[in-house]
C-alpha positions in Angstrom: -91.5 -144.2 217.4 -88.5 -146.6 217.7 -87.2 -148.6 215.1 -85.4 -151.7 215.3 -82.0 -152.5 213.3 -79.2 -155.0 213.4 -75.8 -153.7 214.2 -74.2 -154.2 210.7 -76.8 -152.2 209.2 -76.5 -149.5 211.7 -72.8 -149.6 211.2 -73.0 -149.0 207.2 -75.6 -146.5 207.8 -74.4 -144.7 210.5 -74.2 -141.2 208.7 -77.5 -141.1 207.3 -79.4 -142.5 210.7 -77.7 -139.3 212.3 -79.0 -137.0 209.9 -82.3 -138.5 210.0 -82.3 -138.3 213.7 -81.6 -134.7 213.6 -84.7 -133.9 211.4 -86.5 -136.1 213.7 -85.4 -136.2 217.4 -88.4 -138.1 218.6 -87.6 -141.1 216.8 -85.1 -143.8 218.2 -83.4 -146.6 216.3 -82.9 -150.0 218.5 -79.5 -151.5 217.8 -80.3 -155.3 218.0 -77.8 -158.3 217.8 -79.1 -162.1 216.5 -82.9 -159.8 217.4 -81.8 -159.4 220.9 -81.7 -155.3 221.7 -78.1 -154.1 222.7 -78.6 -150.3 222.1 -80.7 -147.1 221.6 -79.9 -144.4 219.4 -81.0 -141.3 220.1 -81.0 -137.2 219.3 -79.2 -135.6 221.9 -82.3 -133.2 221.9 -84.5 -136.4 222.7 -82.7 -136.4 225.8 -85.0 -135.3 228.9 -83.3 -133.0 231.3 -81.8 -135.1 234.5 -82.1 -133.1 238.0 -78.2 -133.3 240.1 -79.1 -135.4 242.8 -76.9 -133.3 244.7 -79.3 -130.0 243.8 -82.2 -132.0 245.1 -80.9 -132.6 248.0 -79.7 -128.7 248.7 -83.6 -127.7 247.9 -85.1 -130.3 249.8 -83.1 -129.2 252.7 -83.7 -126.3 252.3 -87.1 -126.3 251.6 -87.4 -128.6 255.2 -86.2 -126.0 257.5 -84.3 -126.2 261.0 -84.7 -129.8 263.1 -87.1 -130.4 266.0 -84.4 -131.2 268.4 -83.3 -129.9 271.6 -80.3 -129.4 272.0 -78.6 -129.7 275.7 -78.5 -126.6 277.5 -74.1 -126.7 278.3 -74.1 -130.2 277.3 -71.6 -131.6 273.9 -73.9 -133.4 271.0 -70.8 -135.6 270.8 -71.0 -136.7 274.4 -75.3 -137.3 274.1 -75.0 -138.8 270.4 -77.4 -141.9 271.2 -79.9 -139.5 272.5 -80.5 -138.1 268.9 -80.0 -141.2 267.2 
């Protein structure tokens, strides 16, 4: 449930939002400026977990085993790179 507010009234109120977002970390308050939105307050608990794109990459390589290439019998990669390219 979001709620929509305009910056000065966030800015006087900015103790009491916090608690209430505490109580209630599924809510979010929309900071708006002349009714356009600028912002999102949130619960740090209301925050969904992000995966490391870096960990994703180490399990889906992982997970995708050895290449299908093959390699040159006494032959450098370096020296055949357009073959594998």
């Amino acid at each position: 449930m979001n709620q929509e507010m305009a910056v000065s009234e966030v800015r006087q109120n900015l103790s009491s939002l916090l608690k209430r977002l505490r109580k209630n970390p599924d809510r979010a308050i929309v900071i708006t400026l002349n009714g356009i939105p600028v912002g999102e307050l949130r619960a740090p608990t209301a925050r969904k977990p992000r995966v490391s794109i870096g960990k994703a990459l180490l399990e889906f390589g992982k997970s995708a085993g050895e290449p299908e290439i093959e390699y040159p019998a006494g032959g450098s990669i370096a020296e055949d790179h357009d073959q594998f390219l």
